[in-house]
Residue frames as qw, qx, qy, qz and C-alpha x, y, z in Angstrom:
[[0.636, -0.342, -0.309, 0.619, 119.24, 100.95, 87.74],
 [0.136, 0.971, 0.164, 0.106, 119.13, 104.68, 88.84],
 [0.472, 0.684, -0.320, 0.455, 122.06, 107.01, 88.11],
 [0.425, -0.726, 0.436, -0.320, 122.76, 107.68, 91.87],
 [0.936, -0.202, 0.287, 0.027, 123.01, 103.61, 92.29],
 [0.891, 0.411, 0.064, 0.180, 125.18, 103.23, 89.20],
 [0.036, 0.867, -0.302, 0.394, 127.58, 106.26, 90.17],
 [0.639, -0.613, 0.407, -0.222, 127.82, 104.40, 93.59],
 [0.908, -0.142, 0.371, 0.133, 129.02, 101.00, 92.27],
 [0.702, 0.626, -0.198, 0.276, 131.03, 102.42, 89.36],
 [0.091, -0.773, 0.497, -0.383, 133.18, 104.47, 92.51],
 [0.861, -0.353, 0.344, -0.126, 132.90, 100.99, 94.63],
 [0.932, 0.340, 0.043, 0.122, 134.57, 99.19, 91.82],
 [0.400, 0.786, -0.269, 0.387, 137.21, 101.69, 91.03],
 [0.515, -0.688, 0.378, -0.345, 137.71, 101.91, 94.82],
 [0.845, -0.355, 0.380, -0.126, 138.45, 98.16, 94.91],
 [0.887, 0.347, -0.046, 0.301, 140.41, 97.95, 92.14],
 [0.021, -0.910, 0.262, -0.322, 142.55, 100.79, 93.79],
 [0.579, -0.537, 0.567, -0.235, 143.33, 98.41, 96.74],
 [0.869, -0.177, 0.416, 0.201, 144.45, 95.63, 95.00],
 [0.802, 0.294, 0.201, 0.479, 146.15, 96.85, 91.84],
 [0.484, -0.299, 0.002, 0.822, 147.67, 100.45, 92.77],
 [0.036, 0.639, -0.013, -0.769, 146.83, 103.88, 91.20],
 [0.200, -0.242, 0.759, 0.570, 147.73, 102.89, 88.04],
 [0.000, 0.139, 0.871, 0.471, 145.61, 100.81, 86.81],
 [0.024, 0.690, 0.516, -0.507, 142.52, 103.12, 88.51],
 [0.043, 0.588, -0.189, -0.786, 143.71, 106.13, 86.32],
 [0.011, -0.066, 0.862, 0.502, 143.65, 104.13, 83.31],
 [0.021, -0.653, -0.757, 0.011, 139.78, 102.63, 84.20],
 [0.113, 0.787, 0.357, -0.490, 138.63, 106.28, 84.83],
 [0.134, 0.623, -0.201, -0.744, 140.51, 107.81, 82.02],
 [0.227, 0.300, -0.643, -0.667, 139.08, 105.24, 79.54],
 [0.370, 0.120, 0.867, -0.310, 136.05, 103.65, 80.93],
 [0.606, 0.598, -0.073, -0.520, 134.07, 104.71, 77.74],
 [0.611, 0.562, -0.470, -0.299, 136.59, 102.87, 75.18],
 [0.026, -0.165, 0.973, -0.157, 137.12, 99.85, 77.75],
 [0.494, 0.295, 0.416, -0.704, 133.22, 99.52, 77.21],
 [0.762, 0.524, -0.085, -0.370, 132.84, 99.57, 73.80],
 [0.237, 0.525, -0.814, 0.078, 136.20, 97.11, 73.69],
 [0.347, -0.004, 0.903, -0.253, 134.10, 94.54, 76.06],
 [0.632, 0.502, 0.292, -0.513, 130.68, 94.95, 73.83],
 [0.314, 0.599, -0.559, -0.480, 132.93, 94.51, 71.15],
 [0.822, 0.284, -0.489, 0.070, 134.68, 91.06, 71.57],
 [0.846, -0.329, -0.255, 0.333, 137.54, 90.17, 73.46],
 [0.260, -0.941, 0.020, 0.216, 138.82, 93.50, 74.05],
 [0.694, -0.341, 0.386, 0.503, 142.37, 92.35, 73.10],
 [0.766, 0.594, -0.134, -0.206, 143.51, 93.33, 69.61],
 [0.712, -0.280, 0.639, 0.079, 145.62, 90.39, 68.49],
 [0.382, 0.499, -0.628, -0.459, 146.97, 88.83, 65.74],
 [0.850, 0.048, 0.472, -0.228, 146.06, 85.24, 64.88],
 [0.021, -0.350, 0.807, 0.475, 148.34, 83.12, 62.20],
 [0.770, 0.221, 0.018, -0.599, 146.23, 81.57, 59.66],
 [0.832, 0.179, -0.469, -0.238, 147.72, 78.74, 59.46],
 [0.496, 0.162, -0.758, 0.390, 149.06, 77.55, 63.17],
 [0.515, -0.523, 0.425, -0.529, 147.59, 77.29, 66.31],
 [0.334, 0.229, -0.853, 0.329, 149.02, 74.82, 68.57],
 [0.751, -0.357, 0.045, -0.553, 147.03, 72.03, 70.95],
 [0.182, 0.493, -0.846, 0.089, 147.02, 69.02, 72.76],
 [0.850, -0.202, -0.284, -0.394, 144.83, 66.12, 73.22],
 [0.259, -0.238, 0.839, -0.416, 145.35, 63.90, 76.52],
 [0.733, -0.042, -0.593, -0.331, 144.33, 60.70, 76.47],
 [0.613, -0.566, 0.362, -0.416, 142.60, 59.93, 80.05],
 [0.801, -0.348, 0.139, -0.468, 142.90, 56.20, 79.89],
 [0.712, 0.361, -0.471, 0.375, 146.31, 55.75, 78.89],
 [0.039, -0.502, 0.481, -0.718, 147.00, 57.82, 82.23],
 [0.897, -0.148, -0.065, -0.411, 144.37, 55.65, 83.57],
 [0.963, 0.167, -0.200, 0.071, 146.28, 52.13, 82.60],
 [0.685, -0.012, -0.294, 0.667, 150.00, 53.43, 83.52],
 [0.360, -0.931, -0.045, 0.049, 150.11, 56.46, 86.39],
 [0.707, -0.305, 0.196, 0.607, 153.79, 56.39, 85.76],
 [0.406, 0.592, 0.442, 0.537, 152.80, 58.41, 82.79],
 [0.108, -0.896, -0.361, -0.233, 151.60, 61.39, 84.97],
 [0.601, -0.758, 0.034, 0.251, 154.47, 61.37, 87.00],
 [0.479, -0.119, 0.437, 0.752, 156.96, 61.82, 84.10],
 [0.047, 0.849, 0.386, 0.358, 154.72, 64.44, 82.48],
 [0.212, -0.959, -0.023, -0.185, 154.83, 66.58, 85.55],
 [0.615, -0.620, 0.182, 0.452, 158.55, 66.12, 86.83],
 [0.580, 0.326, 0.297, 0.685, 160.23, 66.99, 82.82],
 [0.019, 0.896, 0.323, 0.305, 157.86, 69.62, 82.81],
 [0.534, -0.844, -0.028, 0.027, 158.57, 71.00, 86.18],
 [0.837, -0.177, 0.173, 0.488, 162.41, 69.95, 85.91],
 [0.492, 0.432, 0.491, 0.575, 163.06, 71.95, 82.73],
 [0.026, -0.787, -0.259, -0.559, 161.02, 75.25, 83.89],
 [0.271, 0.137, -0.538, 0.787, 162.98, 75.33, 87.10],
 [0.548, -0.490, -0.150, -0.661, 159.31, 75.16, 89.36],
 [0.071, -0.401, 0.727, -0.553, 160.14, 75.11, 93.06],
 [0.637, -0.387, -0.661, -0.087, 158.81, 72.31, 95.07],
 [0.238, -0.588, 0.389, -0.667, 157.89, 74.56, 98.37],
 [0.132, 0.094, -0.949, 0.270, 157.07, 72.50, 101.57],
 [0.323, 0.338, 0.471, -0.748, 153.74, 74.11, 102.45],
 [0.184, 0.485, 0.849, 0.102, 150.67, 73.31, 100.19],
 [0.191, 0.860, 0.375, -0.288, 149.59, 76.59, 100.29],
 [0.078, -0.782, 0.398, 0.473, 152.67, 78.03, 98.61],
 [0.709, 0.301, 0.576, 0.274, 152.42, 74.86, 95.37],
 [0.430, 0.537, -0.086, -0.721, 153.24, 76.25, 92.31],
 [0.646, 0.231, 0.728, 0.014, 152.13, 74.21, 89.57],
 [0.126, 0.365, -0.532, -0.753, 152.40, 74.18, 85.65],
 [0.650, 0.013, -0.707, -0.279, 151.21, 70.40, 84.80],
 [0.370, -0.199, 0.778, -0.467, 149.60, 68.92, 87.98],
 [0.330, -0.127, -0.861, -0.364, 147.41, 65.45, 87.98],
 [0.446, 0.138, 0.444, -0.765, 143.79, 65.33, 89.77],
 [0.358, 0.234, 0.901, -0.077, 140.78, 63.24, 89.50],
 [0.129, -0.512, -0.578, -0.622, 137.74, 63.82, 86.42],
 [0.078, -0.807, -0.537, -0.232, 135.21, 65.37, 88.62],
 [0.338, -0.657, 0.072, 0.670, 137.83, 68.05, 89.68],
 [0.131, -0.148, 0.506, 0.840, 138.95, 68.62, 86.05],
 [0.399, -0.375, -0.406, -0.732, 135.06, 68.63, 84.71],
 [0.081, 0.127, 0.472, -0.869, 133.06, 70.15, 87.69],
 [0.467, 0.265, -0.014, -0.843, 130.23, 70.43, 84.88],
 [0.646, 0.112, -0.709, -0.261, 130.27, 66.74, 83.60],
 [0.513, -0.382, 0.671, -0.375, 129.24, 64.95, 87.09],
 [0.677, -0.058, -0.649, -0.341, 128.36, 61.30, 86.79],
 [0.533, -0.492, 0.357, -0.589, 126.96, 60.47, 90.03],
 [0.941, -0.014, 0.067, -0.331, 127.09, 56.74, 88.82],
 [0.353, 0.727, -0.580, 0.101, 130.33, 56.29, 88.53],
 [0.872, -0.167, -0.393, 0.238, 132.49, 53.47, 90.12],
 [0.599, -0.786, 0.024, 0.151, 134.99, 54.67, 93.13],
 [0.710, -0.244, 0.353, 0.558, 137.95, 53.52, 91.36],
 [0.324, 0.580, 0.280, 0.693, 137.33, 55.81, 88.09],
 [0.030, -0.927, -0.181, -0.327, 136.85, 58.68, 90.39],
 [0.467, -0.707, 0.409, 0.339, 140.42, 58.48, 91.67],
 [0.777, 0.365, 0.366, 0.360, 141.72, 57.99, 88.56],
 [0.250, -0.694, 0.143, 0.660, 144.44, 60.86, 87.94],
 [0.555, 0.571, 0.335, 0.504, 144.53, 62.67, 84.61],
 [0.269, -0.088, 0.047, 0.958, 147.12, 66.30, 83.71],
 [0.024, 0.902, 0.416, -0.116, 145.56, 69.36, 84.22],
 [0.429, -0.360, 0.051, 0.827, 147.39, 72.37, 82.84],
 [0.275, 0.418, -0.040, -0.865, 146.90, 76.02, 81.15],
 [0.632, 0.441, 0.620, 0.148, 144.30, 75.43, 77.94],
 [0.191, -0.226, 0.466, 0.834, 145.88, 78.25, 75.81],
 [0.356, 0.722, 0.433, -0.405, 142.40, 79.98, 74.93],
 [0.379, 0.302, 0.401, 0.777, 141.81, 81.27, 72.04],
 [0.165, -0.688, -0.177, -0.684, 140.08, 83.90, 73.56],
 [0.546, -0.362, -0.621, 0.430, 141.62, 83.81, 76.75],
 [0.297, -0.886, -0.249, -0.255, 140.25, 86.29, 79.54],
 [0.525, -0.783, -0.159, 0.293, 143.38, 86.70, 81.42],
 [0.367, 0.229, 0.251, 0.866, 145.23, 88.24, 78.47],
 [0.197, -0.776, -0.349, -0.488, 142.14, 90.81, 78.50],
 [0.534, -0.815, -0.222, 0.035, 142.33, 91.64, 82.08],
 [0.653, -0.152, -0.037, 0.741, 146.65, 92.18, 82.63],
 [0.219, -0.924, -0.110, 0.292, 147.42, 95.67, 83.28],
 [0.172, -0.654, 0.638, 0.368, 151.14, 95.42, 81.71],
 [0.709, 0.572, -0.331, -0.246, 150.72, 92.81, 79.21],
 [0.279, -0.660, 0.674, -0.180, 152.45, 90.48, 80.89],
 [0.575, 0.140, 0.806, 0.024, 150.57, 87.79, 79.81],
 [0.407, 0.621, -0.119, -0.659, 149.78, 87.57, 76.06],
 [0.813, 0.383, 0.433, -0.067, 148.73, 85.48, 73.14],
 [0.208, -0.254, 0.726, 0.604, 151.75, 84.49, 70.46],
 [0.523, 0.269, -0.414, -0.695, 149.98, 84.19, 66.64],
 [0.498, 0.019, -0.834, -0.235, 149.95, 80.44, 66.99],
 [0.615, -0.422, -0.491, -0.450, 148.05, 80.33, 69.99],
 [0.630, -0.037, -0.561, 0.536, 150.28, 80.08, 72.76],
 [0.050, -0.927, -0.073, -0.364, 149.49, 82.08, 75.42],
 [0.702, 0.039, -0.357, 0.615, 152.82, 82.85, 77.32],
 [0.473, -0.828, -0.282, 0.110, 154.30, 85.15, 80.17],
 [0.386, 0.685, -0.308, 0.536, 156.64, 88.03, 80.41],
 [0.653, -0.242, -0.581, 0.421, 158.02, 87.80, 84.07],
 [0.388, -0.046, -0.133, 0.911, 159.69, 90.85, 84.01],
 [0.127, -0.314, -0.226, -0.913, 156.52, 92.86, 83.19],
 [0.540, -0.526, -0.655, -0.061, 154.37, 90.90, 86.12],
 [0.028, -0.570, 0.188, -0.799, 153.37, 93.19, 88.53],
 [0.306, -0.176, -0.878, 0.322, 151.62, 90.65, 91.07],
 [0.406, -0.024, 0.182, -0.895, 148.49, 92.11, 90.79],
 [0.380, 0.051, 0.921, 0.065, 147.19, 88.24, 90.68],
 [0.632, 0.341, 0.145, -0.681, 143.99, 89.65, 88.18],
 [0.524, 0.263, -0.705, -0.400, 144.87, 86.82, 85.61],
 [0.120, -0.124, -0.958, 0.228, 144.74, 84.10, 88.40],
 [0.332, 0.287, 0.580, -0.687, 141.14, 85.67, 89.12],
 [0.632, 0.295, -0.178, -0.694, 140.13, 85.90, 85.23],
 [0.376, 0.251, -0.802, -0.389, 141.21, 82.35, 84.43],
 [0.697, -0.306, 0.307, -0.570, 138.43, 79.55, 85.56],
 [0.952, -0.006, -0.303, -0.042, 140.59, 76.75, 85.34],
 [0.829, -0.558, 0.039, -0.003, 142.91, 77.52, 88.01],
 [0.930, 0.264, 0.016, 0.256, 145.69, 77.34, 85.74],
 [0.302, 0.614, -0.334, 0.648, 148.19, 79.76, 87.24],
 [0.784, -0.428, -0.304, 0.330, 150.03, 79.80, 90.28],
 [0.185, -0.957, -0.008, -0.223, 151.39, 82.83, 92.72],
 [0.640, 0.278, -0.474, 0.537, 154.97, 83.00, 93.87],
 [0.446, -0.886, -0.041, -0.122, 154.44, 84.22, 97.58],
 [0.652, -0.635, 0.217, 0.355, 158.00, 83.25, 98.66],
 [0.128, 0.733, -0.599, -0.295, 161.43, 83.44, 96.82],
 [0.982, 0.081, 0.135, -0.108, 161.45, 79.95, 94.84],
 [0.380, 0.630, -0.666, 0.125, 164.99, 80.15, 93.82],
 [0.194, -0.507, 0.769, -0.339, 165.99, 78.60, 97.16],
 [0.799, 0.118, 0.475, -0.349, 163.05, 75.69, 96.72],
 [0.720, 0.593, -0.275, -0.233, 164.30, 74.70, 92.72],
 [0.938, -0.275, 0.160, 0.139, 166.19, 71.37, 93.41],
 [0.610, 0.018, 0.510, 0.606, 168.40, 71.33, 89.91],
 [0.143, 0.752, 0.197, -0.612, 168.36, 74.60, 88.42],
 [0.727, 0.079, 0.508, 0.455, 168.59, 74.73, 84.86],
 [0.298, -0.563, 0.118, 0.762, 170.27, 77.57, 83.42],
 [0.134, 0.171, 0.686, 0.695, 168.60, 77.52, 79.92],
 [0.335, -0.652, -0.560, -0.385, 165.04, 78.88, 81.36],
 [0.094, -0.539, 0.222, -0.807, 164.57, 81.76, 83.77],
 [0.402, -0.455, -0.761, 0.230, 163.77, 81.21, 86.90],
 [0.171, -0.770, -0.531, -0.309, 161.17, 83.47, 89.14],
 [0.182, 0.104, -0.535, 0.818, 161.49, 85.54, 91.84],
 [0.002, -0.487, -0.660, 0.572, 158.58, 86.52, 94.80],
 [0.332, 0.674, 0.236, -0.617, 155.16, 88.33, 93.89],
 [0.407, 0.342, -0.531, -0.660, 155.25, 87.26, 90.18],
 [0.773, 0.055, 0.576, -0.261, 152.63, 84.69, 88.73],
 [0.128, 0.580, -0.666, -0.451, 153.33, 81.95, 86.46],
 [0.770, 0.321, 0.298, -0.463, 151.95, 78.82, 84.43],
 [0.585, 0.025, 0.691, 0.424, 152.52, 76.50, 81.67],
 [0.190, 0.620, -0.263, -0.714, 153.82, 77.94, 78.33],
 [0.916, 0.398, 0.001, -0.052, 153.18, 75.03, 76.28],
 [0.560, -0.553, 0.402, 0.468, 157.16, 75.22, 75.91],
 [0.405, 0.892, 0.129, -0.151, 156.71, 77.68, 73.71],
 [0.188, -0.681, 0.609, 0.360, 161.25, 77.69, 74.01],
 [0.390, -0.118, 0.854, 0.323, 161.52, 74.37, 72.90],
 [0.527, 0.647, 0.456, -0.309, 158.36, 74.80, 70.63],
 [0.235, 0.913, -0.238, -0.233, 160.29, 77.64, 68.52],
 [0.263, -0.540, 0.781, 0.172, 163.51, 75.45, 68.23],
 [0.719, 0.199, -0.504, -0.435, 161.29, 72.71, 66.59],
 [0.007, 0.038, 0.894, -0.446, 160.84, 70.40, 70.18],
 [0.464, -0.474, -0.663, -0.346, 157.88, 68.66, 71.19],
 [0.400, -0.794, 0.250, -0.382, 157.00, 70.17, 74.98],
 [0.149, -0.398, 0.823, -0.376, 158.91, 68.57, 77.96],
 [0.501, -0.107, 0.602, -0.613, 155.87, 66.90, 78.91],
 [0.820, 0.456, 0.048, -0.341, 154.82, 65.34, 75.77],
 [0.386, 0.599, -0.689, 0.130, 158.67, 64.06, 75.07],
 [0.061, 0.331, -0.852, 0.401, 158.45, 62.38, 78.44],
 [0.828, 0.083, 0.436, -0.342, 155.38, 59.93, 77.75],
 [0.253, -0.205, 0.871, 0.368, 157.36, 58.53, 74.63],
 [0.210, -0.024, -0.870, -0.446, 155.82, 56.32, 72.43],
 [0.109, 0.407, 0.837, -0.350, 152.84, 55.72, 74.88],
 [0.148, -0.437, -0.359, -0.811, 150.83, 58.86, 72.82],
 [0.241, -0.697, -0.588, 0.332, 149.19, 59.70, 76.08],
 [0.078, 0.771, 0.051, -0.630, 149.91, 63.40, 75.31],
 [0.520, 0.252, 0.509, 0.637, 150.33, 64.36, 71.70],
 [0.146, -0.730, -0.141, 0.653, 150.88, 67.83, 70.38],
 [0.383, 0.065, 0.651, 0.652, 150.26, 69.72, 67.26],
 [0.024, -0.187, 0.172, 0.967, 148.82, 72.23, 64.99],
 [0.406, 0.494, 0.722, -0.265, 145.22, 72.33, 64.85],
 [0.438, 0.688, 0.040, -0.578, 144.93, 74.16, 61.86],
 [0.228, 0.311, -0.879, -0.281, 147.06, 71.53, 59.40],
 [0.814, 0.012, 0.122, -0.568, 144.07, 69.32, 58.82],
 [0.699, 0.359, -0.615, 0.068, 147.05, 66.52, 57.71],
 [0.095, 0.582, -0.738, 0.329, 148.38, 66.67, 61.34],
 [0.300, -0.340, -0.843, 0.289, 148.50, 63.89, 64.21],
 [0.071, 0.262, 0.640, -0.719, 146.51, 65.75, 66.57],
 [0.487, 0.099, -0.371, -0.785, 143.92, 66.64, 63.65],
 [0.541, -0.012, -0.725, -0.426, 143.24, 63.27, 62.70],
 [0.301, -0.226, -0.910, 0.175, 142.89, 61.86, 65.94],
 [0.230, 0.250, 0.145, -0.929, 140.21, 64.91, 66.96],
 [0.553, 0.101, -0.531, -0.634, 138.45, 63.64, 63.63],
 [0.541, 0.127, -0.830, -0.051, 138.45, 60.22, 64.82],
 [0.247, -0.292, -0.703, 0.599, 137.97, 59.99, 69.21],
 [0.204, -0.661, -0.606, -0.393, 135.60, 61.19, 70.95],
 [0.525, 0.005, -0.304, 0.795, 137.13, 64.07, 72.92],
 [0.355, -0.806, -0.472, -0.022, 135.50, 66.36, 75.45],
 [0.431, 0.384, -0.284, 0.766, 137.10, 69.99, 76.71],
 [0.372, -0.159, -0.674, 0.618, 137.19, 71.93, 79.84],
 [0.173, 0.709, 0.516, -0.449, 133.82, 74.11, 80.66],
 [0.305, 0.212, 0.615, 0.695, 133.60, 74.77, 76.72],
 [0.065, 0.763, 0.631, 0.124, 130.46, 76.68, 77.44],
 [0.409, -0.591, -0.099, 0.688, 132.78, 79.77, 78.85],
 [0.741, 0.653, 0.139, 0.081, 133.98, 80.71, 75.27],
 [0.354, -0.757, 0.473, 0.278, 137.35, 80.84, 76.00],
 [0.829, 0.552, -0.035, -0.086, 137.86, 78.28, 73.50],
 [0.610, -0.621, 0.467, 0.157, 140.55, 75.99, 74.87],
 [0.373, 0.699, -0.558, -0.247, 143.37, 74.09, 73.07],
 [0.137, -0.201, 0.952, -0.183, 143.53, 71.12, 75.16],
 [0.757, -0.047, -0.318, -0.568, 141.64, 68.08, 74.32],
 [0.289, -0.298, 0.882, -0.224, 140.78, 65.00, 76.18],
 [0.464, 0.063, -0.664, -0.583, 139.88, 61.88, 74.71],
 [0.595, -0.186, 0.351, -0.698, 137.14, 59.86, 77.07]]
């Protein structure tokens, strides 16, 4: 590529990042586009800490959700209940932490053209996969999003600028835009867990609160005994979610990215 061309698209870039995230984050690219370089050539740009002995996951198990659909619907209403996530009327305004959708929606890259009809309505949870090398920590301007030691990756509200670049780095969809005030949309509000306000984006934290307190998530409490969701430290080679990892034969969302999810599903 000649310099004149490369000059042009570096200004194009800058230019467009001008118009959707503000001044800011322009100055920043121009006054460190050298050591945001060698930070992408590196790795994941991020520096981070990483506990050596905890990082938190969760295996789903499609064909309990399969066998009882009641499962999916007490998944996503604890969840949702708990994190005070508005139920707007419009579709286009959803926001969504834990939502349920057919396999060739959740693996886009696994088709099976041979499938039966009835497995391809079959509804299995879809929510954040808490990368270990997630891309939309890398991209945030403010740090708003960011990766706890044990793997969680969680959200600062207050530092979201609603510049949506995480909802563009992540490629599973897993975050959701507040266009309206949701206060007024939040049935039961529940006074232990912030609630949002307009132009901030937000997602499932693993319930990272109740996590810290020694709680299983909402969402994993509210399949019971049925182990359709089970949660737990992937580095404790003793735990539940270990052994059954060892054991099943469990398949993750476009693994080929290297984001290097947390969520498993067993098949």
């Amino acid at each position: 590529m000649d310099t004149n061309r490369r000059n042009f698209l570096k200004v194009a870039g800058i230019s467009t990042l001008a118009g959707l995230g503000g001044t800011t984050i322009v100055n920043r690219l121009v006054a460190g586009v050298d050591e945001a370089h060698a930070a992408a050539t590196a790795g994941s740009g991020v520096e981070r800490k990483t506990s050596e002995t905890i990082r938190y996951g969760l295996v789903i198990d499609i064909k309990k959700f399969h066998q009882d659909p009641s499962l999916g619907e007490k998944a996503v209403n604890a969840c949702h209940q708990i994190h005070n996530v508005p139920k707007f009327p419009e579709k286009r305004d959803e926001i969504k932490w834990i939502w349920m959708t057919n396999f060739e929606n959740a693996f886009v890259e696994s088709p099976n053209l041979y499938q039966d009809e009835a497995n391809q309505t079959h509804q299995l949870p879809i929510l954040c996969n808490h990368c270990d090398n997630p891309p939309c920590v890398r991209v945030c301007p403010t740090k708003a999003t960011y990766r706890y030691e044990d793997g969680i990756v969680g959200m600062d509200y207050h530092r979201c600028i609603g510049c949506r670049f995480c909802m563009a780095a992540c490629p599973y969809g897993s975050r959701s835009f507040n266009w309206r005030d949701p206060q007024a949309y939040i049935e039961n509000i529940n006074r232990d867990y912030p609630a949002r306000t307009r132009g901030v984006v937000e997602k499932c934290n693993f319930c990272v609160e109740r996590v810290q307190a020694g709680l299983q998530p909402a969402c994993v409490e509210a399949v019971g005994d049925s182990k359709a969701l089970v949660f737990g430290n992937l580095k404790d080679p003793h735990s539940e979610i270990r052994q059954i990892l060892k054991e099943k034969q469990t398949i993750q969302r476009n693994p080929s990215l290297g984001t290097i999810p947390s969520v498993f599903y067993i098949v």
